[in-house]
VEXZAMI-738049 format. One record per residue: x, y, z of N, C-alpha, C in turn. Coordinates in pm, whole numbers, plus 50000, padded with zeros to 5 digits. Layout:
XYZXYZXYZ
...
% end
This chain:
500834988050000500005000050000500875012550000
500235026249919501155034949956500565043650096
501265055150098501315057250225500235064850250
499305066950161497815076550152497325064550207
497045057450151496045044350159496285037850286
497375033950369497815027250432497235041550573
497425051150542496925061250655495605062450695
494555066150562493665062550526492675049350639
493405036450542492815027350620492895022850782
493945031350840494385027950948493075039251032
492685049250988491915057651051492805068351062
493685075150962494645081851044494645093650922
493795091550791493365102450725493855116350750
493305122150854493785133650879495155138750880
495935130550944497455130650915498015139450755
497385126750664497455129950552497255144650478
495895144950539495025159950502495955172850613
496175170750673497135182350722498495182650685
499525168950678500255168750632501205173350474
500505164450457500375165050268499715169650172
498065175250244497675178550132497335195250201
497915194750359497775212850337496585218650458
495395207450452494155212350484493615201650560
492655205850641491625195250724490365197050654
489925180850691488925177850618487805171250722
486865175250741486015175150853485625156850794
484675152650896484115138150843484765125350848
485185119050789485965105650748487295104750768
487715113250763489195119250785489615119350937
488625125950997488495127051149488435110651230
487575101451146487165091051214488345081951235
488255081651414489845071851467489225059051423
488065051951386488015036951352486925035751212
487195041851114486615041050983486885028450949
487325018350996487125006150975485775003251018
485695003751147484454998251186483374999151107
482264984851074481594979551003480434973951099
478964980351067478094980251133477764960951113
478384952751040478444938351056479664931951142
480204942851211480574931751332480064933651481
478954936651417477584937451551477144931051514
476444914051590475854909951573474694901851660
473584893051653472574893451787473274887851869
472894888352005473524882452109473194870152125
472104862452080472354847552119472964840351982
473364848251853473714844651815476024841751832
475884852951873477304851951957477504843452083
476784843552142476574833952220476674819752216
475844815552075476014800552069477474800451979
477864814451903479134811251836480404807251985
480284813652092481304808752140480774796152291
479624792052245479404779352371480284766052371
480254762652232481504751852224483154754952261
483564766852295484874770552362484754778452514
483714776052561483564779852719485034781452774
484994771552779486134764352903487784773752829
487624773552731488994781752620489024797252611
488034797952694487854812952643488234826252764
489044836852771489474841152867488044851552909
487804852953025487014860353044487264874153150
487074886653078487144897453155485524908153188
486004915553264485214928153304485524938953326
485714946853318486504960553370485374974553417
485724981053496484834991053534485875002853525
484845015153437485075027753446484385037353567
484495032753652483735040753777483265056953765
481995060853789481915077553832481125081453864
481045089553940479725096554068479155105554002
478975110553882478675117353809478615123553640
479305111153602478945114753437478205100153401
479105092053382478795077753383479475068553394
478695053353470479615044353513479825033853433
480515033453364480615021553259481725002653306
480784994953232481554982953248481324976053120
482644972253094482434962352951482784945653027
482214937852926482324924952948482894916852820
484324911952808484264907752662484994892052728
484954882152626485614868452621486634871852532
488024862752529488714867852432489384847252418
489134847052293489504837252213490994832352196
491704828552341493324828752282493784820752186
493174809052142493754803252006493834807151905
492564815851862492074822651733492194834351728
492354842751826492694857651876491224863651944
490284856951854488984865151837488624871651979
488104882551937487304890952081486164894352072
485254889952201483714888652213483044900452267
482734910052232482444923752375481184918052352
480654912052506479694906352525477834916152594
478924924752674477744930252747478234943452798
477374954152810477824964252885476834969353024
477564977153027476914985453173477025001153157
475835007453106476315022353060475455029953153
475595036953294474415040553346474795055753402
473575062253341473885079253346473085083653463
472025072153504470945075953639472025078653730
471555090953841472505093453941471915079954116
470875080554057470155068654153470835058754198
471035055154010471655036954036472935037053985
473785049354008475145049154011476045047454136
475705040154219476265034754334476545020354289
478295014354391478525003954423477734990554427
476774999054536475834983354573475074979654407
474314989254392473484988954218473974979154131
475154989654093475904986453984476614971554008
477034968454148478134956554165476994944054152
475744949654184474614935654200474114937754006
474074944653948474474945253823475364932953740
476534938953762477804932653729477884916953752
477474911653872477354900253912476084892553829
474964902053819474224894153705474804892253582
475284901453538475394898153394476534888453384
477544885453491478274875353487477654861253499
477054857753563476514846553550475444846553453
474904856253414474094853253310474894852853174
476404853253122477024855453048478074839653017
477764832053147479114825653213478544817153319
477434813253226476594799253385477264791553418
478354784053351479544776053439480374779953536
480294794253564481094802353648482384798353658
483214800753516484134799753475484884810853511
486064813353555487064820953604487254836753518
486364845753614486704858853522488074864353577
488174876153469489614884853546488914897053565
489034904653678487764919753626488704927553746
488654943853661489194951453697488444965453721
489304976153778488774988053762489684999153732
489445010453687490135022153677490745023053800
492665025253834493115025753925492345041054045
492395049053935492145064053994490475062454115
489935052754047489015052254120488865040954225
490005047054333490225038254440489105035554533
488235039954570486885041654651486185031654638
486155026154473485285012554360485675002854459
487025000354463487314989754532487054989154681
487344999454739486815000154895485344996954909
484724999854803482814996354833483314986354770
483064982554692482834966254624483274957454750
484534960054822484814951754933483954950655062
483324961555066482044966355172481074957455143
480834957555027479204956454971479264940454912
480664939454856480234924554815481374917254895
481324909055042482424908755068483024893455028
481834884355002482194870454926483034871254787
483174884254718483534883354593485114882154671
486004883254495487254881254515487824901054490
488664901954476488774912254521489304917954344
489344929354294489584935054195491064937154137
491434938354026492554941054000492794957253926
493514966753949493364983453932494384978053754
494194988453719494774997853625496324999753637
496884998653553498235005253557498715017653475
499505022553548500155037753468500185032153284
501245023153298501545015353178500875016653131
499535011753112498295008053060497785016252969
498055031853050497555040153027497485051152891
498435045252823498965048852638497985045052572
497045058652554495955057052472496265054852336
496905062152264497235059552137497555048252062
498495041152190498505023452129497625014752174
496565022752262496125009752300494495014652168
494435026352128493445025451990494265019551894
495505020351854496175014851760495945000951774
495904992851869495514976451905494184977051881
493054984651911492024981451835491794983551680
492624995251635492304992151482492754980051461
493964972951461494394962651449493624947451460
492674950051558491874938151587490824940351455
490574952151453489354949751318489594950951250
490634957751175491284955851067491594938450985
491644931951145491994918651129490784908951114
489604916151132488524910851127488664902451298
488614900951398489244897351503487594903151545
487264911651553486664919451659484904910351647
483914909751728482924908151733482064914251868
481254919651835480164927151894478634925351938
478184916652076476974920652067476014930452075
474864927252026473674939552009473334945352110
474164939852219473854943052359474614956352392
475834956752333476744966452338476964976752258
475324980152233475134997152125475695010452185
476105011852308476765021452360478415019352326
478945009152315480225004552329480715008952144
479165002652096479705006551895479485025351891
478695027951943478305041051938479835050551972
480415048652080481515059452119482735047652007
482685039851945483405035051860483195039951743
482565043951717481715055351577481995068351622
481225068351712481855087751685482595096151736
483905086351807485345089351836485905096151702
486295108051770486665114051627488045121651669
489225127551562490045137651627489765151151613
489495161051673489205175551655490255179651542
490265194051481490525202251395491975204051436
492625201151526494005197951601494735183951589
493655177451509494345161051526494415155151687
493645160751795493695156751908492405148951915
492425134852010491415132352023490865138252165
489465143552135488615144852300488385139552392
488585144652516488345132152618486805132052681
486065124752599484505127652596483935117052535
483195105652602482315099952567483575089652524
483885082252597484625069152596485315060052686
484155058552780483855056152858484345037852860
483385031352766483495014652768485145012852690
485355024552570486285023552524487565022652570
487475031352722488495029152785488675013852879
487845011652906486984994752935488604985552848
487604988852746488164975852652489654979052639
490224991852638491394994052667492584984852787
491694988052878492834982753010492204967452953
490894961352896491044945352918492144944352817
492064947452724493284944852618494764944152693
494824958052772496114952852842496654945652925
495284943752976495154928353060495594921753011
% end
């Protein structure tokens, strides 16, 4: 590929358009995952029965974006280590200030795990380090659970860790249930401003799938 095309397809357009050709170009150019393809959303029991025959093979995470006030997000994905493939199975997107508490959300979380994972097969589930408090309630509130694993500084390289998701779909790797229209949504309209910067707004699960990846 040359190096238009290869920018282009990577989501990185803009580069180009400021670089080389001078000018920004609002739209397509902007979009960090113009790969993404409204067919790798697909129904949930149909993903479901795609990965029932590899239960036992399949790594399972959770991660929580904790917050007392914008929103508390949790993604849920399986990740396929033989085949690479990745499952974002379920989310948790909740803007009510009601049921944005620990207890809520953690009796939440625990459903959708067993409803995701009736063999109660071994998850790994984490949270945003910064939101040290998550873990002090979750330990309050759920005290039979096992205890959480935080975030690392490391981790924290946004740029490669979107660069690992173009990569997964680029690779065709990625799969999506219908369950997780908030998760495709800030995957769509992640964009870079007129600066080539991306905003820190509305990416919430994205950062989710971030730390599971670095998991």
């Amino acid at each position: 590929l040359d190096e238009k095309t290869a920018l282009y397809l990577r989501g990185e357009g803009d580069e180009w358009e400021r670089e080389d050709a001078a000018k920004y170009v609002k739209g397509g150019a902007a979009s960090i995952f113009p790969m993404l393809d409204q067919k790798m959303m697909r129904p949930h029991a149909q993903v479901m029965a795609e990965i029932s025959r590899d239960m036992k093979k399949l790594k399972w995470y959770w991660w929580a974006d904790p917050a007392g006030a914008t929103c508390f997000a949790v993604l849920f994905v399986a990740i396929n280590p033989y085949n690479k493939k990745i499952y974002v199975l379920d989310e948790i997107y909740e803007r009510d200030q009601k049921r944005m508490t620990v207890k809520v959300i953690g009796s939440d979380i625990i459903d959708k795990r067993a409803d995701l994972n009736e063999r109660g097969l071994k998850w790994r589930q984490g949270y945003d380090e910064a939101a040290t408090w998550f873990l002090n309630e979750w330990i309050d509130n759920f005290p039979d659970e096992e205890g959480l694993e935080p975030t690392h500084k490391a981790w924290a390289d946004k740029m490669k860790g979107l660069s690992l998701i173009k990569d997964i779909m680029l690779q065709e790797k990625l799969v999506i249930s219908d369950r997780c229209k908030n998760f495709f949504l800030e995957l769509e309209n992640m964009k870079k401003d007129k600066n080539g910067k991306i905003p820190k707004v509305n990416d919430h699960l994205i950062d989710d799938f971030r730390y599971i990846l670095a998991a």
